[in-house]
N, C-alpha and C positions, 0 to 999 in steps of 0.2 A: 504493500500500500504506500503510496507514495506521501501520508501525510502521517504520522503516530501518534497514539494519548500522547507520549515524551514530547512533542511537537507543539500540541496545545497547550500543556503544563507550561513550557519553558516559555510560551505565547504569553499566557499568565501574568508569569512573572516579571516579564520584559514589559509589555504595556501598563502594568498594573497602576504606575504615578501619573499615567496619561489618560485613560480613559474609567467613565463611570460605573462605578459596580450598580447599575441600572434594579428598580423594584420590583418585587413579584407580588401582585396584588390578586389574594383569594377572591372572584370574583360572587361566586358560589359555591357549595360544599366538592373540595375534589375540583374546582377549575379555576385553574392560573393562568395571570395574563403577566409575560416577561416584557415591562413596558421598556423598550429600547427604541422607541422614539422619545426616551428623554435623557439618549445617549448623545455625550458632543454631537452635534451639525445635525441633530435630529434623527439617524438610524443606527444602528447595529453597525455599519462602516466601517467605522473609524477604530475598530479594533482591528482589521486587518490591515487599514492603513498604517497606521502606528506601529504593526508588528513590523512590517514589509518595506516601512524606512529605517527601523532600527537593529534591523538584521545584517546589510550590509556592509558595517564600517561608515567610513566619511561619503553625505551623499554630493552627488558630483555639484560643483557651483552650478550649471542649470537647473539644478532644483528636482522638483517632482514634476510627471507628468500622468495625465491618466484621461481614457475615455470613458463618458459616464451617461449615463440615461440623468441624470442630477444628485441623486443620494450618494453614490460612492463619489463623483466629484467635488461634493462637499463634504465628505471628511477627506479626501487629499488635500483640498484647501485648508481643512481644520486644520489635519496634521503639519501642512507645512508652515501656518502661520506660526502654529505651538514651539518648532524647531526653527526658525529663524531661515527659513528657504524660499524660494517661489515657487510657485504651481501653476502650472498650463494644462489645460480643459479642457475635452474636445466632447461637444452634446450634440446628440440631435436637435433637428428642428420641434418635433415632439415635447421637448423638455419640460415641464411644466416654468411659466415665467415667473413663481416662487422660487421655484432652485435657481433658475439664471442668475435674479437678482441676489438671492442670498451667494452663488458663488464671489459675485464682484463684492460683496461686499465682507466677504470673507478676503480679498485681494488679492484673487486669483487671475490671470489671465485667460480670457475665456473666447473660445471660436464655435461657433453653431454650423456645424456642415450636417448634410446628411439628413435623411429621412428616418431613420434606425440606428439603434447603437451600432452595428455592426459599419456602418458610414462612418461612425467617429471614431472608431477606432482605429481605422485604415489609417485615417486621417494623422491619427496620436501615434501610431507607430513611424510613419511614413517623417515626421518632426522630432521624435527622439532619438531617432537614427542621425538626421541633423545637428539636433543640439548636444545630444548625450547626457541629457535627464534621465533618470531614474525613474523609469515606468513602473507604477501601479495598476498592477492587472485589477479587474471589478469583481472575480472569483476564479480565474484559473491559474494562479501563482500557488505555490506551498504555503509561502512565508501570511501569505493572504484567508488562505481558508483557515489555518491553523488558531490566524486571529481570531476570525469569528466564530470557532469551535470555543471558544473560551464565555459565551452564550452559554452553550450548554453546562459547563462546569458548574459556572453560577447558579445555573436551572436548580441542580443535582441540591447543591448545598444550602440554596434558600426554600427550597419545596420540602427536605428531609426526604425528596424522592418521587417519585413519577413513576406512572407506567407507561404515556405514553407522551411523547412531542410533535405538537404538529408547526411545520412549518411551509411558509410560503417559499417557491423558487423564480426564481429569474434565471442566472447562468447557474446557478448551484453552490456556490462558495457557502452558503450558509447552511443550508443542510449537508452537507458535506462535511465543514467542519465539525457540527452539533452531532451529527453522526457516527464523527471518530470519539469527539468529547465523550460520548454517554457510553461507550465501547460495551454496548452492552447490558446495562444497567436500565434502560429504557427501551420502548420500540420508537422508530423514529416514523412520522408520518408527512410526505409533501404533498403541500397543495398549491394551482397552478388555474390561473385563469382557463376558461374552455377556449376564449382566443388565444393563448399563445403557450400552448404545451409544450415547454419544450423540453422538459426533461421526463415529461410521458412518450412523449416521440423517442426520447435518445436512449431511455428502457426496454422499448418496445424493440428498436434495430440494433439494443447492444452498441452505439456507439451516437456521439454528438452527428444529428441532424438538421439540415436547417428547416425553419417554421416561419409562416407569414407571422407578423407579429401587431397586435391594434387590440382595442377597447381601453377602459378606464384605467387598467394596472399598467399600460406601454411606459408608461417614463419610468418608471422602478423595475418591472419585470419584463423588460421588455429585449433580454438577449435573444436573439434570431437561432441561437447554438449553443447548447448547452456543455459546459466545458470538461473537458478531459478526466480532469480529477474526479470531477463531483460523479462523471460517469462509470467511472472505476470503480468510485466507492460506496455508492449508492447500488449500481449491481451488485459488486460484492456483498453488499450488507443485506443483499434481498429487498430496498425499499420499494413502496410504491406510491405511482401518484393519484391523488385526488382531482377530477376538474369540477371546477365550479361556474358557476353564469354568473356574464356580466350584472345580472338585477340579483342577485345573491350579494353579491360584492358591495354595491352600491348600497343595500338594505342595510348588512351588515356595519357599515361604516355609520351608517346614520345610527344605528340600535347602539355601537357602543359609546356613540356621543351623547346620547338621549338617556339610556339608562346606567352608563357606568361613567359616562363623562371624560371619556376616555378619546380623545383629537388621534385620529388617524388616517392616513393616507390610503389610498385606496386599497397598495400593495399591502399596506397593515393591515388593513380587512380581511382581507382575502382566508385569511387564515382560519379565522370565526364565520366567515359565510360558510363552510365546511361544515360548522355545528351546527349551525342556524337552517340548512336546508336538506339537512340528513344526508349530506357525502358522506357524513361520518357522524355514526351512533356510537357514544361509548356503552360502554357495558357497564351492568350496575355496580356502581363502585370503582369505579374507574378513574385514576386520579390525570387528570390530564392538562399538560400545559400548553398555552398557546404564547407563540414568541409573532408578539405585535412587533413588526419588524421597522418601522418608521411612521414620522409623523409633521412631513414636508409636507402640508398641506394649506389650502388657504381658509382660516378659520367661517369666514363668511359661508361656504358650502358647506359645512357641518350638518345643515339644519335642514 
């Protein structure tokens, strides 16, 4: 397995002065909500950022660079402001005009090419080859997924334990990580807008395939290809994916602002539209958490 618990442990430890050990809030008997959208720059991110600049030694004076649907390019801008570097940003057109503005204002350098993440990444690779920044992959680096396995640790130690984790996917780095985290100790469950499967696609053919990518979750889950590791390890691990509808997604978000008060992004939803529309039934007694994965959203649409 290209990523190990030793992996996420030493993630831990590395980021631990940088980012928030984020709260798990009993929402109902047996169901947790891992709120990490009140992690730095709003998602879960920024602990692989963090890991995947501080892994390297000295990062090059061009700074960081990284393509991002908006959430993971605002924790590379987080991280790089935190470390005293610069950061260049390649988004799709897509992006939500929350994260664009919150990246410049985080002081990041910021380009919009592209109709899809996979356009801004061309993009970001095609410029760090140039400059010799230090790319931050959005989930297919080690040093990357390892960070955001460190979610799951947390899971473990503020729930006193779990039987199941559901998470949402985009490229995979997250469940991926939270995957190797729980080594066992949990079962891990994704879930994945019914627009843009891509890591039900990349299960189903045994390896990263590409998917048309659109509805409400596109700027967060919106990788066209779900990447290598998370495909490795998520076969490996036997996971499997949930899809859920766009009007699950959308419900969902409004129910957890209405009755738990809880602002999230749509990709945050997604996770609870799962409970809310019977993707997924726990069994009785079934202690189950949900990693609200961000909360980049514009409060006015809450409601």
């Amino acid at each position: 397995m290209s990523v190990s618990i030793g992996d996420v442990r030493r993630a831990a430890e590395r980021i631990a002065g940088y980012v928030r050990r984020t709260p798990v809030v009993e929402v109902s008997p047996g169901l947790f909500f891992k709120l990490e959208g009140l992690q730095h720059s709003g998602s879960f991110k920024a602990r692989g950022g963090f890991n995947r600049a501080l892994s390297g030694g000295k990062i090059p004076e061009a700074g960081l660079i990284a393509a991002s649907g908006g959430n993971h390019g605002l924790a590379v801008a987080y991280v790089a402001r935190s470390l005293g570097v610069q950061a260049e940003i390649f988004v799709p057109t897509v992006s939500s005009p929350v994260k664009v503005a919150g990246l410049r204002a985080l002081g990041a350098r910021v380009t919009q090419v592209g109709a899809v993440y996979a356009d801004a990444y061309e993009a970001s690779v095609k410029r760090a080859a140039e400059t010799g920044a230090l790319d931050v992959h959005a989930y297919d680096q080690a040093e990357v997924v390892a960070g955001q396995g460190t979610v799951g640790l947390e899971i473990l130690e503020q729930t006193g334990g779990v039987d199941t984790v559901l998470v949402a996917v985009g490229g995979g780095g997250l469940v991926a990580g939270i995957t190797v985290a729980l080594d066992g100790q949990a079962r891990v469950v994704a879930v994945e807008p019914e627009l843009i499967p891509t890591l039900h696609r990349a299960l189903e053919a045994g390896r990263p395939v590409g998917v048309e990518v659109a509805g409400v979750g596109a700027d967060a889950l919106g990788a066209s290809r779900a990447g290598e590791i998370a495909c490795e390890i998520t076969g490996t691990a036997g996971i499997r994916s949930l899809l859920v509808s766009e009007e699950a997604i959308v419900e969902a978000r409004r129910e957890m602002w209405r009755e738990h008060r809880i602002a999230a992004e749509h990709a945050g939803a997604t996770v609870y539209a799962a409970l809310l529309s019977g993707a997924y039934t726990p069994a009785e007694g079934e202690r189950v958490a949900v990693v609200v994965c961000g909360a980049n959203t514009d409060p006015a649409t809450l409601v």
